[in-house]
N, C-alpha and C positions, 0 to 999 in steps of 0.2 A: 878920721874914720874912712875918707873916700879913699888912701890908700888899703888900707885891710882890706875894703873891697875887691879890690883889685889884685890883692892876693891871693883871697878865696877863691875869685872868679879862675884865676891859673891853675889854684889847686884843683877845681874841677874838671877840667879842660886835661888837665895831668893825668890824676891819680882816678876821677868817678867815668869820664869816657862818655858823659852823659851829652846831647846831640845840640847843636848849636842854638837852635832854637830857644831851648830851655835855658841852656846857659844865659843867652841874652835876656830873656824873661827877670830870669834872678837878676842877673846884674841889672836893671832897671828897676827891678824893686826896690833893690837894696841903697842906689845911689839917692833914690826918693828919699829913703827910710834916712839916711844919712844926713842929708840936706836939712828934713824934719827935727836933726836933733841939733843940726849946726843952726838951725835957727829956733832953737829954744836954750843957745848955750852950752849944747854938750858935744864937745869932741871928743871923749875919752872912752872907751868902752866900759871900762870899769865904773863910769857914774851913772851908766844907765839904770834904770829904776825899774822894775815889771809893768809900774802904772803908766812908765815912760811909751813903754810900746803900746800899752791898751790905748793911751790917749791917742796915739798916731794910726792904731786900727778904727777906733771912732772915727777919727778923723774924716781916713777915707770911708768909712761908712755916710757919713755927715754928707761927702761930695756924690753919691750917688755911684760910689763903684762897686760893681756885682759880688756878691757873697765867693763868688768862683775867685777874684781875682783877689778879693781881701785872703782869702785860706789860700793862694800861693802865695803872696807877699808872710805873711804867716810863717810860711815852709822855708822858704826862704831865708828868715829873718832865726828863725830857731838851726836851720845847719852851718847858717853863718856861725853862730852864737858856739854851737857845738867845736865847729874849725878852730874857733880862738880860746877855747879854753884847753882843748887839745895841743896845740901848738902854743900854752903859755904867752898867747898875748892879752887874756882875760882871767881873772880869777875864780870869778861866777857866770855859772848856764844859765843865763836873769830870764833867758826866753825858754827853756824847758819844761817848764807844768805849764806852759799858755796854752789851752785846746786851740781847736783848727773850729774857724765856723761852719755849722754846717752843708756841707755844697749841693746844689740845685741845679741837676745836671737838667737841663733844657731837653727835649724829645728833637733828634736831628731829624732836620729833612729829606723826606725822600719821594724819589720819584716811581709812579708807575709804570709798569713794564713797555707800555704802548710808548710812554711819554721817552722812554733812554730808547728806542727804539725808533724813535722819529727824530733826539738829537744825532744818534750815530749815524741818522741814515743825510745829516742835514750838509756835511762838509762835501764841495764840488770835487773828484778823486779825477775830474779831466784835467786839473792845475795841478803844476807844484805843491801849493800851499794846502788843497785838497787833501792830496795822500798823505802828506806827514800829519794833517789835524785825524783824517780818522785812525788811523794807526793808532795816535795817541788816546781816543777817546777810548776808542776798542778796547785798547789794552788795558785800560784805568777802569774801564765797566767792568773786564774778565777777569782783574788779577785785587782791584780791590786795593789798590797800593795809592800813599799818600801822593799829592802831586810835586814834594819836595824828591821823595824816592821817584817819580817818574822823569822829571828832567836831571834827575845825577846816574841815569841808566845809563851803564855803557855796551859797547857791543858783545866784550868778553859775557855780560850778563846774559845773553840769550842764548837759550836751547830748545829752539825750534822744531829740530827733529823728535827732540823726546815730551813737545810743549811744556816745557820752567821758564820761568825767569827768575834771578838772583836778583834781590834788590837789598840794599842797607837801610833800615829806619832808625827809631830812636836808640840812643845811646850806641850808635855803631852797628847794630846785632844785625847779622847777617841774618837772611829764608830763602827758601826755594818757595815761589809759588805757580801753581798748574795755570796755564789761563788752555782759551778755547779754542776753536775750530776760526769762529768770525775775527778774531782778535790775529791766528797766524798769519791768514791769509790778507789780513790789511798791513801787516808789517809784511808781508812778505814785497807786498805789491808797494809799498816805500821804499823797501831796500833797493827791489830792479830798479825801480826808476824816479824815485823820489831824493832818498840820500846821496845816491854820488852826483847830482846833480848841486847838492847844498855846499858839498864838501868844497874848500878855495886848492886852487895850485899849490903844493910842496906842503899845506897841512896835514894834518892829522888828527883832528878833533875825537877824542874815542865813545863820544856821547852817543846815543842812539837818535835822538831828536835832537836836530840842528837850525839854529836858525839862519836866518840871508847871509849871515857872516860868516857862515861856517863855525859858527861857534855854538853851545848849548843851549838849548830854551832859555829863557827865565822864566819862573814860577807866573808875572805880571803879565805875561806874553801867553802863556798859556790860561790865563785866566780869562785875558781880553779876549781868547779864543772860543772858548768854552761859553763866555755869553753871546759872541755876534752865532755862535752856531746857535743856542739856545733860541735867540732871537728868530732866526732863519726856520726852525724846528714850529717856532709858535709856542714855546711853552712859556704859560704866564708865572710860574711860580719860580722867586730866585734860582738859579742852578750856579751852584760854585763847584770847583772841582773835588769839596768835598763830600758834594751831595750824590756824586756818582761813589763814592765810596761805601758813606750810606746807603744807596743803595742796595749794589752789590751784596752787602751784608742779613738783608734785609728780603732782598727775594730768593738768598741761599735758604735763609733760618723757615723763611714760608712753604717751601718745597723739603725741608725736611732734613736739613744740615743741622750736623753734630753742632752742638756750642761749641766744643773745643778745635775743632776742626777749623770752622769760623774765626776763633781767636789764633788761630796760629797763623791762617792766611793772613790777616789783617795788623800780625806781631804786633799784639796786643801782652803785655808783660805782664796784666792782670785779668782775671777772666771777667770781674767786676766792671769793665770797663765795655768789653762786650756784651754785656747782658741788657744793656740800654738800649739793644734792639729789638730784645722778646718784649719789651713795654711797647717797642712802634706795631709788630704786630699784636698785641693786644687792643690799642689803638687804634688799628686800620680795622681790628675785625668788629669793635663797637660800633664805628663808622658805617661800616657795611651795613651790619645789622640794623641801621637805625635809618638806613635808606631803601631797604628791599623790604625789609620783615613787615607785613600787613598791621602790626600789632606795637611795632615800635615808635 
């Protein structure tokens, strides 16, 4: 079985173009789901049973794994299924009438205006390490973009004079997104004198954030970053780099941003997926109300 894995996961990687991330996902699920059947005796796809998978959805239900992760283990486990009977290495779709369990999309975190306003303002910009953190922060509060598209940014992506940036998110797909005024002027002030300063002899790194090596961030480095600024700022509530995202989202839609406008900056592939920010401001404005209103 754990070959076929292994093949599907190429076919996707080939022919779907879908973004690495995901791809890994599945194939983690799927090596589990495999494992589960090599240790109930079945190696053949053709002997799998319908009951075979529900018992292994149970299963992880049994261990305490969230509704989110069992419906892509789910997703997974059905375009696996779909791959091999396409390609004649199954007879039967055993996983195509399984529904998906229902998923409980969690409300993301987000920060107040005051509070992304006292991180951006928290990196030292008399060091090195200063200019390249606020650069980064700026442009991730103004452009809204995931922090895997922030450290695969290269330089051809910037267009500063007409303020875009190009970035790639999931499944490849290119966008232009606008960022702002604060956001140019801290890349600007990187470029003079932050970046060539990162850059080593005879390299040519084409990243836009570099680290001591002359080489690209890593996601783990920008995250350690993002909470010693946090720290620094004084804000008590988590901040990961995706909460500046949510953010961003969050104080467009409050000030009166299109939905779709929002989903396009954020290259969101479904608008559903964007809309689980009109629930934070519903949210924030219960909140409100139930702390001013004399009556609430």
């Amino acid at each position: 079985m754990k070959s076929l894995v292994d093949e599907f996961l190429n076919y996707l990687v080939i022919e779907r173009g879908l973004s690495k991330n995901t791809i890994s996902s599945y194939g983690t699920d799927l090596r589990h789901f495999a494992s589960y059947l090599e240790s109930i005796g079945i190696t053949d796809p053709d002997s799998v049973k319908r009951q075979d998978i529900m018992d292994y959805l149970l299963k992880l239900k049994d261990s305490k794994i969230s509704s989110n992760s069992i419906s892509r283990a789910l997703v997974a486990i059905k375009m696996f299924y779909k791959f091999l009977v396409r390609e004649r290495l199954a007879r039967d779709d055993v996983a195509g009438v399984l529904e998906s369990p229902r998923l409980v999309r969690p409300i993301p975190n987000v920060m107040g205006i005051q509070e992304v306003d006292r991180l951006l303002a928290a990196p030292d910009v008399r060091g090195l390490i200063g200019l390249r953190d606020k650069a980064a922060l700026e442009l991730l509060y103004a452009s809204g973009m995931r922090v895997s598209e922030l450290v695969d940014l290269t330089m051809d992506g910037l267009n500063l004079e007409v303020g875009f940036i190009k970035c790639r998110g999931k499944g490849d797909k290119e966008r232009m997104v606008p960022i702002g005024k604060r956001a140019k002027e801290a890349i600007n002030r990187y470029l003079e004198k932050g970046r060539p300063r990162y850059q080593k002899a005879g390299a040519s790194d084409p990243h836009l954030f570099l680290s001591r090596l002359g080489k690209k961030i890593s996601r783990v480095t920008f995250w350690k970053m993002i909470k010693s600024n946090a720290k620094i700022a004084r804000i008590k509530t988590d901040v990961t780099p995706h909460t500046l995202r949510h953010s961003f989202a969050t104080h467009l839609l409050e000030r009166g941003a299109d939905l779709r406008v929002v989903q396009e900056m954020l290259g969101h592939a479904d608008i559903s997926t964007t809309q689980i920010y009109t629930h934070i401001n519903k949210e924030r404005l219960k909140l409100i109300h139930k702390e001013f209103h004399p009556r609430a």
